[in-house]
C-alpha positions as CSV (number, residue, x, y, z in Angstrom):
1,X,182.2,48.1,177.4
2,X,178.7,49.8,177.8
3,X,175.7,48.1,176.4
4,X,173.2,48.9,174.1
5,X,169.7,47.3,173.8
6,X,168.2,47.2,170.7
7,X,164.6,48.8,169.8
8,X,162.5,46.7,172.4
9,X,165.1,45.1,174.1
10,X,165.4,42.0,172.0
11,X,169.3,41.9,171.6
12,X,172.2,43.4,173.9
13,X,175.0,45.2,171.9
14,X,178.5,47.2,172.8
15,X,178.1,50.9,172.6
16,X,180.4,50.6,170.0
17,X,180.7,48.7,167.1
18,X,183.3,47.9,164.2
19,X,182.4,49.1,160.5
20,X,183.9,46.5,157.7
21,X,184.0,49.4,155.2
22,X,187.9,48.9,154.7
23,X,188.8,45.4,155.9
24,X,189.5,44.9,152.0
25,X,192.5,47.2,152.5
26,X,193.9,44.7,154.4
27,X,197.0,42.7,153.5
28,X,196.4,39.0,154.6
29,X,193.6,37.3,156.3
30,X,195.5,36.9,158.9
31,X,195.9,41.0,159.6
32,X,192.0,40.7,159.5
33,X,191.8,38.1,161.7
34,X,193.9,39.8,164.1
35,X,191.7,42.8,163.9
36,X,188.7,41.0,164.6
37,X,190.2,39.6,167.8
38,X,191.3,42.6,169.2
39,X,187.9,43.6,168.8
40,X,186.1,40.9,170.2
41,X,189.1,41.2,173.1
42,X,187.6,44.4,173.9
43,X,184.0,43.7,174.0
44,X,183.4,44.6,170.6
45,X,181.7,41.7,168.8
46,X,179.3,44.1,166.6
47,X,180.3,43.6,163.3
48,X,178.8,46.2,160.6
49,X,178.5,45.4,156.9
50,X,177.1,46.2,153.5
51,X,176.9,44.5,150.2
52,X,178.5,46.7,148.2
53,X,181.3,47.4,150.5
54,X,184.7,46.8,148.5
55,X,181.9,45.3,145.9
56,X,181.1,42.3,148.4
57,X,184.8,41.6,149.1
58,X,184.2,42.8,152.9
59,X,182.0,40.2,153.5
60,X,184.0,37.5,152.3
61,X,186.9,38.2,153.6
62,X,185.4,38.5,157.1
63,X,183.5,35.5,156.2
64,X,186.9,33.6,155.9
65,X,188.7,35.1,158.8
66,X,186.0,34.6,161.9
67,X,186.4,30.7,160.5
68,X,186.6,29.0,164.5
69,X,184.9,31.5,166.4
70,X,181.4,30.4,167.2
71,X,178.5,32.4,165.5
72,X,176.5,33.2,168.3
73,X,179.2,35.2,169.5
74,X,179.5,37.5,167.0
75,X,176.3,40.2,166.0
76,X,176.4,40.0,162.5
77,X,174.8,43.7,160.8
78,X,174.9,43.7,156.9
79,X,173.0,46.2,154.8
80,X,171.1,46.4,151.3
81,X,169.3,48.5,149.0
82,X,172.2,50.6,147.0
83,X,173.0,49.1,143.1
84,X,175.7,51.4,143.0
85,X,175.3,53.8,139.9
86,X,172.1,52.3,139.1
87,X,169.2,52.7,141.3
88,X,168.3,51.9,145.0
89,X,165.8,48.8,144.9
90,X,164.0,47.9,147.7
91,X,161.8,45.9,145.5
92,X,160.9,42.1,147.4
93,X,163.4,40.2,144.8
94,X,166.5,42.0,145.3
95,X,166.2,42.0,149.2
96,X,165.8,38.3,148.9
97,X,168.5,37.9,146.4
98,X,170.7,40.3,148.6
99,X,170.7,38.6,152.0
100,X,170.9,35.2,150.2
101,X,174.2,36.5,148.4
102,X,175.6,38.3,151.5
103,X,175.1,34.8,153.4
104,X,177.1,33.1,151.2
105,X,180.1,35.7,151.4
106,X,179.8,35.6,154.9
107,X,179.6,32.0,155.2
108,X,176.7,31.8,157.7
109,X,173.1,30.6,158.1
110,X,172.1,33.9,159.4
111,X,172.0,37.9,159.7
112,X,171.7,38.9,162.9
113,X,170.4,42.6,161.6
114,X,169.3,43.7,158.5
115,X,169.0,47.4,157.5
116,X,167.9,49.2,154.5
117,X,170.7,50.8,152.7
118,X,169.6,54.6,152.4
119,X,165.8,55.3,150.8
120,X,164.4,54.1,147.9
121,X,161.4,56.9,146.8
122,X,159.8,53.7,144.9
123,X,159.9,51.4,147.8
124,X,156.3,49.6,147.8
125,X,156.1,49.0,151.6
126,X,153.4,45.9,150.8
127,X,156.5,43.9,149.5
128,X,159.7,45.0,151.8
129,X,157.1,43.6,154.6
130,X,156.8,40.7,152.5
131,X,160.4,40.4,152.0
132,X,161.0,40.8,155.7
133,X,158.5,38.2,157.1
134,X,160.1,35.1,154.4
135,X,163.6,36.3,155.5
136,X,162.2,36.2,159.7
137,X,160.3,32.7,159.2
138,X,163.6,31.0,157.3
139,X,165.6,32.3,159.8
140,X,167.7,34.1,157.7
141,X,167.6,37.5,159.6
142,X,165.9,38.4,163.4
143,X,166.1,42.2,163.2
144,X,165.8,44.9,160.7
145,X,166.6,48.1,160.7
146,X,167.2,50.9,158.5
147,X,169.9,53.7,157.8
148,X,169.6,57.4,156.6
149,X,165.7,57.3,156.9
150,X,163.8,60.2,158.5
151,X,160.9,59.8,160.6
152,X,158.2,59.5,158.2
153,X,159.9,57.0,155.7
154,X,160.2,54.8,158.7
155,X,156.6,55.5,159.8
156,X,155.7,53.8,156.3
157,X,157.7,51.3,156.7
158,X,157.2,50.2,160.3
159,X,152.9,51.0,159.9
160,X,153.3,47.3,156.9
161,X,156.2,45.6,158.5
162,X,154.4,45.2,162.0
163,X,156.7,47.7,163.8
164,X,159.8,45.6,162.6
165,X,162.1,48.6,162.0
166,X,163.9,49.2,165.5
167,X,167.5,50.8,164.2
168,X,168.3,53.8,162.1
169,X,171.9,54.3,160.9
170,X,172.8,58.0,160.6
171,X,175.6,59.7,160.4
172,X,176.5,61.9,163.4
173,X,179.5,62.9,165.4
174,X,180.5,66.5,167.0
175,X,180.9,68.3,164.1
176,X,178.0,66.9,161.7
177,X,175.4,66.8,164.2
178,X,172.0,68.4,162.7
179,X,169.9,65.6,164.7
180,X,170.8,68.1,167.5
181,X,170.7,71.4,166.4
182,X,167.1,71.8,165.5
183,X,166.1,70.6,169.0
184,X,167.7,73.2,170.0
185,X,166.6,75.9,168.0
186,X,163.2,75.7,168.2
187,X,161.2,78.4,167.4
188,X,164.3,80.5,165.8
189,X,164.4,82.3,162.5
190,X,167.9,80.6,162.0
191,X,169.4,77.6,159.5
192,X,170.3,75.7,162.6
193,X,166.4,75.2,163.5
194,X,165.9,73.7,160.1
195,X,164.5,69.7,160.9
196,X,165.9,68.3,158.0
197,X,164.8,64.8,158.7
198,X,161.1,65.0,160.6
199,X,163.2,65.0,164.0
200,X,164.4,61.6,163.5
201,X,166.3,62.4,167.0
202,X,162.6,62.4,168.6
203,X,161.1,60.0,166.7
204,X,163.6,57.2,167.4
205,X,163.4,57.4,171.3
206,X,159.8,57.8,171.1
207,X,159.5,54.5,169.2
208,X,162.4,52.5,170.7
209,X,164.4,52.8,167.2
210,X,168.3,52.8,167.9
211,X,170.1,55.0,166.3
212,X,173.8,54.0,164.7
213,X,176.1,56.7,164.4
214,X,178.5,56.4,160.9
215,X,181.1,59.0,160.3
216,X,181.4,59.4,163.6
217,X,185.1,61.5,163.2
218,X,184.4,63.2,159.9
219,X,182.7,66.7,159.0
220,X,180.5,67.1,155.4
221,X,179.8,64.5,153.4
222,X,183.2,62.6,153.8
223,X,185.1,66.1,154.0
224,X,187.4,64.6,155.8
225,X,188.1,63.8,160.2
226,X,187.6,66.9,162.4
227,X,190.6,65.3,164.8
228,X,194.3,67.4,164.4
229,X,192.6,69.4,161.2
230,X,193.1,73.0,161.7
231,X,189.9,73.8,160.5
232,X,189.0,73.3,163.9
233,X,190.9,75.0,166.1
234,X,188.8,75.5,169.1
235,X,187.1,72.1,169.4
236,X,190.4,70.1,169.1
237,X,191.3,72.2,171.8
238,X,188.8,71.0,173.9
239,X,189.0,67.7,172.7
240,X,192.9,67.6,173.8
241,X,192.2,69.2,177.8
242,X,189.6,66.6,178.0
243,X,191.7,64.0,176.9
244,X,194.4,65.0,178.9
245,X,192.0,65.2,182.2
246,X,190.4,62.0,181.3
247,X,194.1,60.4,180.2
248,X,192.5,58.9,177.0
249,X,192.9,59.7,173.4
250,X,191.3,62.5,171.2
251,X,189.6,59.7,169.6
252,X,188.1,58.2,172.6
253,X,187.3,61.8,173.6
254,X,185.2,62.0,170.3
255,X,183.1,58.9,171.2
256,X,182.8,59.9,174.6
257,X,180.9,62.7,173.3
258,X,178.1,60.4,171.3
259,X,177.8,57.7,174.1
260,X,176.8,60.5,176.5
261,X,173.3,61.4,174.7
262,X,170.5,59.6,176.7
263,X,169.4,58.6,173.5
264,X,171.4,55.5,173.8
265,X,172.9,56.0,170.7
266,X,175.4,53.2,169.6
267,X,178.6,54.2,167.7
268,X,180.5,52.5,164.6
269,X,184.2,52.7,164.0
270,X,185.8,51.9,160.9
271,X,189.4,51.6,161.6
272,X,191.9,48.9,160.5
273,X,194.4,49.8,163.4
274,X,194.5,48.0,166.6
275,X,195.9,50.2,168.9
276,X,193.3,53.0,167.9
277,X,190.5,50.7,168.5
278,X,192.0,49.6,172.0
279,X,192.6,53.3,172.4
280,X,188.6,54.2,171.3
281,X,187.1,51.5,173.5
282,X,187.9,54.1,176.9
283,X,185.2,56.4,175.7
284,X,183.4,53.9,177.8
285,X,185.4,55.0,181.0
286,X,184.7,58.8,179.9
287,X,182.1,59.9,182.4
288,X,181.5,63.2,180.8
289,X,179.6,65.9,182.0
290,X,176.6,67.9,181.1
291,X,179.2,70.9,180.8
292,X,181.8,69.5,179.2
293,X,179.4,67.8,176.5
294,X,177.8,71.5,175.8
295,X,181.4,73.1,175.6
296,X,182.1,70.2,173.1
297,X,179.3,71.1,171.1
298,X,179.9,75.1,171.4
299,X,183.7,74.4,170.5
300,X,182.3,72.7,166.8
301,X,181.3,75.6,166.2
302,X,177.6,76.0,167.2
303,X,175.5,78.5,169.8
304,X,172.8,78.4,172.3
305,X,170.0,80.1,171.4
């Protein structure tokens, strides 16, 4: 498994990591348990939550099912921030009352990483630093991070919070990759060259920030997975010869492609089937070329200026 440091180095992580979006969807404990294992088997002990994934259920039910293995060897991620339908709140009482809830689903004494869960345009930066230095000093959470954030949002955040924010989760993958078209369309009178997001790409390496890729098979918004749809013709073509040279899976091929940036970026999967994560974890094996990233990226669909 490759590794990952995060921000300044403080904590080693896999290159990838497993999302608990859908562990609800599970049938027993046991077929989560089981999931788990294959994924620590694998050098995947990266664990990525939310709070209001499944409405807190996630967390639980993992909280249950790592019963026996030993905390330290898990890294623990949870996010919050979203009251679905109501409001984001980064406000000092409901991080507090957030971590303190998630905690008790899980079971544990401590977060390994906390991120924000998507902006909050009435965030008062005085009080998520606040909020962040009572969770450090209990020992409640070491890191904190962020997710879909651009550079200047973070620049708030980090300029109270004493350069605390060292992660950024964004979605990314082949075919919803606009972190890396406007880097490459600068200076052209095109959408591509378009920095939607203060060239978060930049700004992260430049400030040891990690980014986390979500999505990391789908195109749009949740649209749906770019693998076998016919949409995309070309680039599953390309997908399938280098999966074929490399004798892995289209999926491995996929994360191959993200794990290749210098960047460093680290990827999370959020699949519930064993064999497909066994089958993802040889991206790491995938040493792929300058070319053959660059005809990925053509293949999706995109041109060199």
């Amino acid at each position: 498994m490759k590794k990952l440091y995060i921000g300044d180095g403080g904590l080693e992580v896999p290159g990838i990591a497993l999302g608990c979006m859908r562990i609800a969807g599970l049938d027993t404990k046991n077929a989560v348990r089981e999931l788990i294992d294959t994924a620590l088997e694998h050098e995947i002990n990266f664990f990525d939550h939310a709070d209001i994934y499944a409405r807190g259920e996630a967390e639980r039910i993992f909280g249950k099912a790592v019963q026996g293995i030993p905390r330290e060897k898990l890294i623990i991620q949870t996010k919050c921030g979203i009251r679905p339908g109501v409001c984001y709140d980064f406000s000092k009482e409901h991080i507090l009352y957030s971590v303190d809830e998630s905690l008790k689903r899980l079971n544990m004494e401590y977060i390994d990483i906390l991120l924000l869960h998507r902006p909050d345009t009435l965030m008062e930066p005085e009080t998520v630093a606040e909020a962040f230095d009572i969770l450090e000093s209990q020992g409640k959470v070491r890191h904190f991070g962020v997710s879909n954030q651009n550079a200047m949002q973070i620049e708030l955040l980090n300029h109270y919070c004493d350069r605390k924010i060292k992660i950024n989760q964004l979605q990314f993958s082949i075919a919803h990759c606009g972190i890396i078209d406007s880097g490459l369309n600068v200076n052209m009178q095109n959408n591509a060259a378009i920095s939607r997001d203060g060239n978060i790409l930049e700004y992260c390496r430049l400030n040891g920030i990690t980014i986390q890729a979500w999505s990391t098979f789908q195109y749009g918004f949740f649209e749906g997975v770019f693998l076998g749809n016919e949409r995309f013709p070309e680039l599953n073509r390309v997908i399938d010869e280098l999966a074929e040279k490399y004798q892995v899976t289209n999926s491995a091929v996929a994360i191959a492609w993200i794990l290749r940036h210098p960047a460093g970026i680290q990827a999370l999967i959020g699949s519930t089937n064993k064999q497909r994560i066994k089958d993802i974890c040889r991206a790491c094996d995938v040493k792929m070329t300058r070319e053959e990233w660059y005809a990925l990226y053509m293949a999706a669909g995109k041109k060199l200026p």
